[in-house]
Structures are given as C-alpha cells and as structure tokens.
N, C-alpha and C positions, 0 to 999 in steps of 0.2 A: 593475408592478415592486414596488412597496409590499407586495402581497399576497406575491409570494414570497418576499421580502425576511423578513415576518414569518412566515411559513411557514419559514425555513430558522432562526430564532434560535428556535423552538417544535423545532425537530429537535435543534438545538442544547442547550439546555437538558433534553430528553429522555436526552440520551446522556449531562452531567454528573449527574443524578441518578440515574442507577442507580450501585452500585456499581462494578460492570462497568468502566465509566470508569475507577476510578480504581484496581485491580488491572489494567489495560492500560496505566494510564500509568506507576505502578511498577514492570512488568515489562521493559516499553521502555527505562526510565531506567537500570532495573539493567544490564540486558543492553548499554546502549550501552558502561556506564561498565565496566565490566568486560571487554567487548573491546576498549575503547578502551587500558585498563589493558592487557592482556594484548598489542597491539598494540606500546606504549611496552616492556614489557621484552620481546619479543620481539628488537626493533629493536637493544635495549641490549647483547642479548649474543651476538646475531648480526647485525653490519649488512648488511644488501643495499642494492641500490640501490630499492628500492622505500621510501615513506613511509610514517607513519604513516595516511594517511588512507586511501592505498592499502592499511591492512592490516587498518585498523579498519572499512571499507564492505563490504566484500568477505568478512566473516566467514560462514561455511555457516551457524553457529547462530543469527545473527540473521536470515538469511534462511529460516531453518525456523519461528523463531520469529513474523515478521510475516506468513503467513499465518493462522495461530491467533488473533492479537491482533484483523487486519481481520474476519474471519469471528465473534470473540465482539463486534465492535462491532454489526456489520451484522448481526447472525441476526435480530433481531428488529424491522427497520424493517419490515417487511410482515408477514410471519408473526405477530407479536404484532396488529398491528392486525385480521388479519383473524376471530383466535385470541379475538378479547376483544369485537370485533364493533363496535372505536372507529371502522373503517374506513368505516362508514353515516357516522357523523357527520361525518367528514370529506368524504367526498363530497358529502353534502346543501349544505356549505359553497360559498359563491364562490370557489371553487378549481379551478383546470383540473388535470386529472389531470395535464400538464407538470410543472405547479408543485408539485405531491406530491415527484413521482420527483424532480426536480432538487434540491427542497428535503431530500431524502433522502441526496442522493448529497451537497451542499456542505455540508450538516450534520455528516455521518461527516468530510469532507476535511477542513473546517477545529478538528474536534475531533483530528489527527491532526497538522495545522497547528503547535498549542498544546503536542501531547503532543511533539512531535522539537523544538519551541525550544529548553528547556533545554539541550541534548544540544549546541548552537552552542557552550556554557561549557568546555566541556572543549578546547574548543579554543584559548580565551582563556587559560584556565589552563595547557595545555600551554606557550604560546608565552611566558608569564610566569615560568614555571618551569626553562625553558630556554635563558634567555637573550635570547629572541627568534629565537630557531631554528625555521623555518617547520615544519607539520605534516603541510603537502601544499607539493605544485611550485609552487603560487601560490592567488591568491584564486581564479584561475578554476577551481582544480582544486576548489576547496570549493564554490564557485556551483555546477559542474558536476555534485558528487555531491550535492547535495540537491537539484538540479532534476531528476536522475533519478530520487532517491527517492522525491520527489512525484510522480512520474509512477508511478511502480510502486504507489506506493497508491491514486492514484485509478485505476487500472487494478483492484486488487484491491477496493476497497471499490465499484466498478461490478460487480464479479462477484459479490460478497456481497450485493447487495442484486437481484439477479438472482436469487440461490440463495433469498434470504427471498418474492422476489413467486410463487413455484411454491409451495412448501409452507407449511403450516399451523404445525406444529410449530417451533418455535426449533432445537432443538438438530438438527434433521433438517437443516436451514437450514445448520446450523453443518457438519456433517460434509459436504455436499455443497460448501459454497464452499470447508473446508480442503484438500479432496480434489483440486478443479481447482484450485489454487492451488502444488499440491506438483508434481501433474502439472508443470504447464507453468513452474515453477521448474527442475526437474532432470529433465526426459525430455531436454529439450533438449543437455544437459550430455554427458547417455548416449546420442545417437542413431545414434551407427555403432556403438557395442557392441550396442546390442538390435538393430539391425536387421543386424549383423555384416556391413555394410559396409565395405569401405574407400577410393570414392569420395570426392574432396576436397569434393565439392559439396554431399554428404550433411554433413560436417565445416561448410561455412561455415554454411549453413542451420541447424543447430543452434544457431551462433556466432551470425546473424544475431536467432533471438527468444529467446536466454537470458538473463534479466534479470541473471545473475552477471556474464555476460561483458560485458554492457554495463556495469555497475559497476564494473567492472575499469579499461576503457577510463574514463569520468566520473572515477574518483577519479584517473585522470594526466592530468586535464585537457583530454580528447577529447571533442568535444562534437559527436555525429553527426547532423545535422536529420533524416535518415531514419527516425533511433528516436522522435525523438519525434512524428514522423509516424503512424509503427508505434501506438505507446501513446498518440496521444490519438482516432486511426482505433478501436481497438479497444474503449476507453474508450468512445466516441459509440454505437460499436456494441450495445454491455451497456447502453448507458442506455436506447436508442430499445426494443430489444428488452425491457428491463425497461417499459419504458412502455405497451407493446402489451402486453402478459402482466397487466398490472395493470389495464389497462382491461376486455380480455375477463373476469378474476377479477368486476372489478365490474357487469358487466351481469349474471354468470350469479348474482350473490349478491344 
C-alpha cells in the first residue's frame, strides 16, 4: 500500500507541474463562475421554479467543456511515458503494473478533487449575499450534485487514460478520449431523433445513460443508487481494460 500510495502523489505532482494543470484549472474556475453568474441573473429576471444549482450544473457549455479539460489531463499518462521510453524504468521498479494504472487514474481524480473545491465558494458567497437564501432545495441537493460530478469524472479520466495506454502520441490520445466523451455525452440526449424512433423505451434508455439528465435529477436532490452503479461499473470497466492494454504494451516493448 506504501508503494502505491507514493506512486499516486509521483502522478500527482506530475500533473501539477506541467502547465497543463494550471490552464485546466483556470478554465474550470472561469467557466464555473460565469455559469454560476449567468445562472444567478438568469433566475433574477425570470423566476421558475427551478434553483440556482439546478441551473448552474446542468449547463451544456460546461459539459462540452469537461471533456476537453479530462482528455488534456490524461493524454499523456501513458502515451508520454511510452513516447519518451520512462515507461522501462518504471516497470523495471517494484511496482505491480496495478499500482501504475490505479496510481494513474487517483492521481488525475484527486487533481480534479482540488481543481472543483474552490468552485464549493460560490456557493457560500451566494448564500451570504442573499440573505441566506438557499442555492439548491437543500444540502442534499448540493452533496448530490458533486457526488455525481465526481462520478462523471472518474468515469471520464478512466476513459482518457484508456485513450493514452493505445497510442503513442499525446494529442492522438487527446482527440480519441474528446471524441468518446462527446459521444456518449449527447448521442444519448439525441437517441430517437437519430434513430427516428418514437418508442418510449428508446426515450427512457437514452434518459437512463445521459450524464445531463442525471445532473438534472442530482441538482433537485434525486440521488439514484442505480447510476452510481452504472458509473462506478463502468469506471472498473476502463480501468481493468486499461490495465490489460498496458500490460500487453509492455511485454511487446
């Protein structure tokens, strides 16, 4: 445990000193505060019955946006290593190839961790600025949408480091995890227009793995165990299958 332990704060520290880092976490913070912004006078001069948290989670541009962000984190957990040929020395190391891939995937989570904290202040500031006028239905509705959030990231940084253990090249890396990422964001959304259905079943099925529409449900405080069944199922899935893909890489190299 020691070993992967320092194995994951060696990934960790990897990912704060590239630049990289720290134009993903400025782009994050911008985009939070400015749909949070844009959520607040939305609200102000049309009220619905929906929340601010319900309006600021659920924005399409920040879910266009956090594929781009997880894919320029993770292009190069594997691809650079194999790209630069550190990957020998890592292997020759008393490291089970486990502890690589895990230490790859908790490395990316918990730099993702650090980057959405701040992002909890706008909420304190909201409710300070307002009187004490909630932002969401309650606490559970805020627990609820950043437990989904984290779930959609380590769903997405498990696919991005999936896309880096196939190719050589970073940015190859990059276009292949934004691409599944965008997919299965909004086909979902679209699936009885493209398939020009109008079965209800084809309708839930879309509803059932769109991560919008789970976000929707989380920010009013709906908290489905199914989904996170779904997304940590899926999650195990991209890691084991990244860990066999990276093993075979290193026998043949």
């Amino acid at each position: 445990m020691r070993t992967f332990f320092v194995q994951t704060m060696r990934e960790v520290r990897s990912i704060f000193y590239t630049p990289v880092a720290y134009v993903v976490m400025t782009l994050l913070l911008v985009l939070l505060g400015w749909t949070f912004q844009y959520a607040v006078s939305e609200l102000n001069h049309n009220p619905t019955e929906y929340t601010v948290m319900e309006r600021w989670f659920v924005s399409g541009l920040f879910f266009f946006i956090l594929p781009i962000t997880t894919s320029l984190v993770t292009m190069r957990s594997f691809s650079e290593e194999f790209r630069m040929g550190t990957i020998e020395m890592l292997t020759t190391a008393p490291v089970k190839d486990w502890q690589i891939v895990c230490a790859k995937f908790f490395g990316a989570l918990i730099f993702y961790c650090v980057a959405f904290a701040p992002s909890a202040l706008f909420l304190a500031v909201f409710s300070h600025e307002s009187g004490g006028h909630p932002a969401a239905r309650g606490l559970g509705a805020i627990y609820s949408s950043y437990l989904l959030l984290m779930l959609i990231v380590m769903l997405f940084v498990s696919a991005g480091n999936l896309a880096s253990s196939l190719v050589k090249d970073q940015v190859n890396a990059a276009v292949i995890s934004i691409t599944v990422k965008l997919l299965f964001l909004f086909v979902p959304l679209m699936l009885g227009l493209l398939l020009n259905v109008t079965d209800p079943r084809v309708r839930m099925l879309g509803e059932f793995i769109s991560p919008i529409s789970h976000m929707n449900d989380a920010a009013g405080g709906i908290v489905d165990t199914r989904r996170i069944i779904w997304y940590l199922s899926l999650t195990a899935f991209f890691v084991i299958l990244t860990h066999h893909i990276f093993h075979s890489r290193k026998l043949k190299s």
